[in-house]
SEPAVO-355053 format. One line per 2 residues: their letters; for each residue x, y, z of C-alpha. Coordinates in steps of 0.02 Angstrom, whole numbers, plus 50000, padded with zeros to 5 digits. Example, Ala and Ser with C-alpha at 12.3 -4.5 7.8 and 13.67 -1.06 7.14 Angstrom:
as	50615:49775:50390 ~ 50684:49947:50357
This chain:
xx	50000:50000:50000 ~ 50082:50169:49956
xx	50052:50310:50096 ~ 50155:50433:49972
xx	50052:50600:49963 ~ 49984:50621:49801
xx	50090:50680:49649 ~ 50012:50844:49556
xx	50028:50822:49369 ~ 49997:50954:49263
xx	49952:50934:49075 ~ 49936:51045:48940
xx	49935:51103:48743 ~ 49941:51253:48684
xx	49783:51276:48539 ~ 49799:51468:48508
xx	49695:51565:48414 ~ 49761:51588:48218
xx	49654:51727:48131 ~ 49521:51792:48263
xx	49492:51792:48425 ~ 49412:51624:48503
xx	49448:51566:48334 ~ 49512:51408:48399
xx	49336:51343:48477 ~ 49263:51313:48285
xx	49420:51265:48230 ~ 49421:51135:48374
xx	49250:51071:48324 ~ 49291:51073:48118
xx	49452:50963:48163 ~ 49329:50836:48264
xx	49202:50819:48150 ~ 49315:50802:47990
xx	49438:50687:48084 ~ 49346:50628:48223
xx	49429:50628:48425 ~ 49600:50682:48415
xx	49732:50572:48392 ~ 49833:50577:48552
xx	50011:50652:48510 ~ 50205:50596:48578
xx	50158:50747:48738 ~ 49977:50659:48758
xx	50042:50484:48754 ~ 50182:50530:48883
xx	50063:50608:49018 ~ 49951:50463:48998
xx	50064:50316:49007 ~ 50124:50405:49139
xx	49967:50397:49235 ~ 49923:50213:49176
xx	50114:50159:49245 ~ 50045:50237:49413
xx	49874:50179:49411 ~ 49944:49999:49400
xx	50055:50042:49546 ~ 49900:50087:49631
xx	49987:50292:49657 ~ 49879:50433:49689
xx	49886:50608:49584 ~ 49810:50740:49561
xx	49777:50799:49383 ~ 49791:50982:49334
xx	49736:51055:49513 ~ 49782:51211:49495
xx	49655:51274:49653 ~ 49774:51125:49762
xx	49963:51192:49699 ~ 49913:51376:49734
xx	49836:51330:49912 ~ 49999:51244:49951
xx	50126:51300:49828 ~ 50259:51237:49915
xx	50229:51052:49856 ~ 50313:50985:49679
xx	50214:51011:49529 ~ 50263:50895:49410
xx	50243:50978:49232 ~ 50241:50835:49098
xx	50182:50970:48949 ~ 50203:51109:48894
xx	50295:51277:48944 ~ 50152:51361:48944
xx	50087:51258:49105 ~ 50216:51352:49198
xx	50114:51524:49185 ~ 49972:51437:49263
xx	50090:51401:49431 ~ 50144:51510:49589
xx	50306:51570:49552 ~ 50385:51484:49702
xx	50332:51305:49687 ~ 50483:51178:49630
xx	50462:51104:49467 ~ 50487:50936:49417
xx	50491:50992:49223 ~ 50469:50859:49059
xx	50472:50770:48965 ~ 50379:50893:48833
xx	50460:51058:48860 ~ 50540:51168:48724
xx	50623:51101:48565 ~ 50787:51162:48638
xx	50820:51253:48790 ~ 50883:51402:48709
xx	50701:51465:48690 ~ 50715:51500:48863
xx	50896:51495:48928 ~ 50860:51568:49085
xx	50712:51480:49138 ~ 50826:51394:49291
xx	50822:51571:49347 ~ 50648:51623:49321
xx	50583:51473:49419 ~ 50646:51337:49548
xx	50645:51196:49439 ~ 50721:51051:49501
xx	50751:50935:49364 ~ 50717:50941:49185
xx	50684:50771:49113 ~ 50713:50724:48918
xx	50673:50564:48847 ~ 50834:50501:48807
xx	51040:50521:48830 ~ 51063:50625:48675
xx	50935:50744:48717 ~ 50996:50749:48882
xx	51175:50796:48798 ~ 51093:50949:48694
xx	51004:51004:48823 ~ 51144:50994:48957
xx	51241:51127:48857 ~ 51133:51267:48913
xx	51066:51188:49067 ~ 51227:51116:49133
xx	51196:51000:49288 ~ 51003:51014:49265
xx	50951:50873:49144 ~ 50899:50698:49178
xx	50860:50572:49042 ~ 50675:50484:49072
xx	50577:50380:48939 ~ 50389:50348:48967
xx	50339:50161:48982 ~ 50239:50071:48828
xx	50062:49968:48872 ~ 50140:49805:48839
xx	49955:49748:48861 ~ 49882:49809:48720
xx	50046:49806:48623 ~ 50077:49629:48615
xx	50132:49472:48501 ~ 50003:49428:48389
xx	49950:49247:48389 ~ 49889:49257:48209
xx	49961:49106:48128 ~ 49992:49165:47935
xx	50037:49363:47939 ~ 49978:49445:47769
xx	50112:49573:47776 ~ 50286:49539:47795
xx	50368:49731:47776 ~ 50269:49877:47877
xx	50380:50024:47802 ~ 50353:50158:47935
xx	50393:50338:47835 ~ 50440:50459:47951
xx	50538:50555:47820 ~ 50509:50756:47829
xx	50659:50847:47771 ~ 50753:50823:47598
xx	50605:50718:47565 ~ 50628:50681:47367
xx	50813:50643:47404 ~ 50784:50525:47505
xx	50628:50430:47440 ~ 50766:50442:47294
xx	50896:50337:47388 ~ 50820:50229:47496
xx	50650:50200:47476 ~ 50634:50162:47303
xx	50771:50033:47313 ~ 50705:49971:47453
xx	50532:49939:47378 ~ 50624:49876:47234
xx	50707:49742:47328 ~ 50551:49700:47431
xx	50476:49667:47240 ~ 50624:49565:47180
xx	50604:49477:47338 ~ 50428:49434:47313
xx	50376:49511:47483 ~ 50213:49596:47511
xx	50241:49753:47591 ~ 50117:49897:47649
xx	50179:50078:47685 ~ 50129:50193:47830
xx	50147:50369:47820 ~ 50180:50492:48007
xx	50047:50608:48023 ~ 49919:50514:47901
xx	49857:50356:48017 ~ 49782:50343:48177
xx	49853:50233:48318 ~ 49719:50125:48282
xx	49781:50086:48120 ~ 49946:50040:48185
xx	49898:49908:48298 ~ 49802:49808:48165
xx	49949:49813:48056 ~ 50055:49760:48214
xx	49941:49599:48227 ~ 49969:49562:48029
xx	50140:49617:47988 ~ 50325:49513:48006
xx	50430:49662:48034 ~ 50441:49856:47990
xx	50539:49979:47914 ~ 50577:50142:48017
xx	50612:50291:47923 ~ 50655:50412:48037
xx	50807:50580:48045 ~ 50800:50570:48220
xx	50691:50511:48377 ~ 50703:50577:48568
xx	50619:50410:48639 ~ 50502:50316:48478
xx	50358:50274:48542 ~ 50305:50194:48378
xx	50452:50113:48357 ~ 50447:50047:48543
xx	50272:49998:48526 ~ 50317:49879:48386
xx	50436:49817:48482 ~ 50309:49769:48599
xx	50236:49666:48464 ~ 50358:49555:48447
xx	50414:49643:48276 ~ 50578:49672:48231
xx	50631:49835:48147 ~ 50752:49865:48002
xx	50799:50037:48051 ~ 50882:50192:47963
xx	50988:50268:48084 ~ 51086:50394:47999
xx	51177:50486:48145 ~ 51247:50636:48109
xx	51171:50821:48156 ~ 51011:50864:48221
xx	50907:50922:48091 ~ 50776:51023:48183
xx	50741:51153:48026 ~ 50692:51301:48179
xx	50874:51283:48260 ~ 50994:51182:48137
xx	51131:51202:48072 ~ 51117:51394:48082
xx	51084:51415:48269 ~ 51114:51240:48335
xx	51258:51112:48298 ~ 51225:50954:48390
xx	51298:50776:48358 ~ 51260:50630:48352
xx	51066:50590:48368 ~ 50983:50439:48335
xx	50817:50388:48263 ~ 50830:50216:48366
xx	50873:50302:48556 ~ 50847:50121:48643
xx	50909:49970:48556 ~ 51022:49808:48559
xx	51045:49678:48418 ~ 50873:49571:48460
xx	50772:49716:48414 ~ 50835:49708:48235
xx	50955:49777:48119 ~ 51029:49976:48095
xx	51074:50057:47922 ~ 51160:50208:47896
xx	51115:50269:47699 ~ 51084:50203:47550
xx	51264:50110:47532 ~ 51238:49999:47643
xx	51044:49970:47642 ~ 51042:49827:47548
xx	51178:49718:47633 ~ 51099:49762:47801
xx	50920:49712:47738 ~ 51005:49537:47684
xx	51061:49513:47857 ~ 50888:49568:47917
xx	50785:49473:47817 ~ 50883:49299:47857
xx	50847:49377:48060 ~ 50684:49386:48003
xx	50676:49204:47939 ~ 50756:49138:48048
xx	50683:49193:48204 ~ 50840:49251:48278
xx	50759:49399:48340 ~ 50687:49461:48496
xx	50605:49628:48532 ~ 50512:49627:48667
xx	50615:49559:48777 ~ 50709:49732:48765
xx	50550:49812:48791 ~ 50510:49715:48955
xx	50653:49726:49033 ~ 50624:49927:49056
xx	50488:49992:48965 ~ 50322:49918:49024
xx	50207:50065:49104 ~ 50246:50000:49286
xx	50430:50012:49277 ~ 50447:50199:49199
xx	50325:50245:49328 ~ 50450:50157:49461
xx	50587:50250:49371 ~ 50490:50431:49387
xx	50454:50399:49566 ~ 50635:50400:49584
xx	50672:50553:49499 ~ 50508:50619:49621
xx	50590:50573:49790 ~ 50743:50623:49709
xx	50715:50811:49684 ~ 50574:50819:49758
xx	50620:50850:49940 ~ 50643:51032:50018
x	50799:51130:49948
């Protein structure tokens, strides 16, 4: 039974206005009624598989109390998203701050001076690099967990699709669908292997976790990730990942390489070799796929194994609890 007081979470999106004021109340009804709900995003799905990890652990909260934190503002609000939650907060009460905060902490370099924040969390070591070179001695790395319930092997005996390419490919788009997608397909067809292709910011989750219980593997097409929640949640699934990993700078169009030089990033953060197999460009893509597809075959990967060992809901929620008691305490 845990007698810890409850945590405060605080959640929040900015939907601004565009054209006129209040503007963004039909604009919020349009968007349901021509998409339907909305789609929770990376900062949705953190906050709530936050909460899920600590529902399971059976640890209270309180969501977005804003009357509580300003009757005792001397107790740690824990900010999962966005900066603007921080306006809504006395001035005085310590912050546990992330993981959705700014792109990069020079939007607001002197935020550790504005307000007592006592951690900032970021979802992964390279992140926790950038951000550490304008808030030195500040920045803790902290991935959310993944419902390994509902993500899960699929005990569907013939699997209609054995290549999910996942195309998460925004910048030098043409160039790219130039080098390494087109060959790829084209290999996938000299192959004979059915193949379906999922584009970012066209599906629903929905959509993904059918695929998940009909598909072999996946390709992920990525620049760069800070955690991967897709990724990881195919994982989950038992399916292994070819996965383009090119390194290099981050490629943030708002910051880089004019304001911000940072290296390396990654588009596969948390990995080892029985999640799959890592290319770097077009060189080598067709080698490595060789070597993944006899994986693949073979059965000589593994994936969520890496996933349960650290990722389930429970054990990030363990892991934030930490970082709570941590820097939680009085200064």
């Amino acid at each position: 039974m845990h007698t810890r007081p409850p945590l405060n979470l605080f959640y929040g999106e900015p939907d601004a206005d565009r054209w006129t004021r209040f503007d963004r109340y039909p604009r919020r009804m349009a968007r349901w009624m021509l998409r339907g709900p909305k789609q929770p995003g990376g900062t949705m799905l953190v906050y709530l598989n936050l909460r899920a990890g600590l529902d399971r652990l059976g640890v209270r909260y309180r969501a977005n109390d804003y009357r509580h934190i300003h009757a005792h503002p001397d107790e740690l609000a824990c900010v999962i998203g966005q900066p603007a939650v921080l306006d809504k907060l006395p001035q005085r009460t310590p912050i546990l701050f992330g993981t959705a905060i700014y792109n990069h902490p020079i939007d607001n370099p002197d935020l550790p001076k504005q307000r007592p924040v006592r951690r900032v969390l970021v979802p992964c070591a390279w992140t926790a690099s950038m951000f550490s070179t304008v808030w030195p001695g500040l920045v803790s790395s902290w991935p959310v967990g993944v419902d390994t319930h509902r993500w899960s092997p699929s005990m569907r005996a013939n699997k209609n699709v054995d290549v999910l390419i996942y195309d998460k490919i925004r910048r030098h788009r043409d160039r790219y669908l130039r080098t390494i997608v087109e060959p790829l397909i084209a290999e996938l067809k000299r192959r004979n292997l059915s193949f379906h292709v999922l584009r970012y910011g066209f599906y629903r989750e929905e959509q993904l976790l059918k695929l998940s219980r009909r598909t072999r593997s996946m390709v992920y097409l990525s620049h760069h990730e800070t955690q991967g929640l897709a990724a990881q949640q195919m994982l989950a699934s038992g399916i292994p990942l070819f996965a383009w990993d090119a390194g290099g700078l981050w490629k943030d169009p708002t910051f880089a390489p004019g304001v911000v030089r940072f290296a390396p990033v990654s588009s596969v953060p948390y990995w080892d070799e029985r999640c799959g197999v890592k290319f770097k460009n077009g060189g080598d893509l067709l080698p490595a796929f060789d070597k993944f597809w006899f994986g693949v075959e073979a059965g000589l990967f593994a994936p969520r194994e890496m996933i349960m060992e650290d990722f389930t809901l429970e054990q990030r929620a363990k892991a934030y609890l930490a970082l709570v008691d941590e820097y939680g305490g009085a200064s």
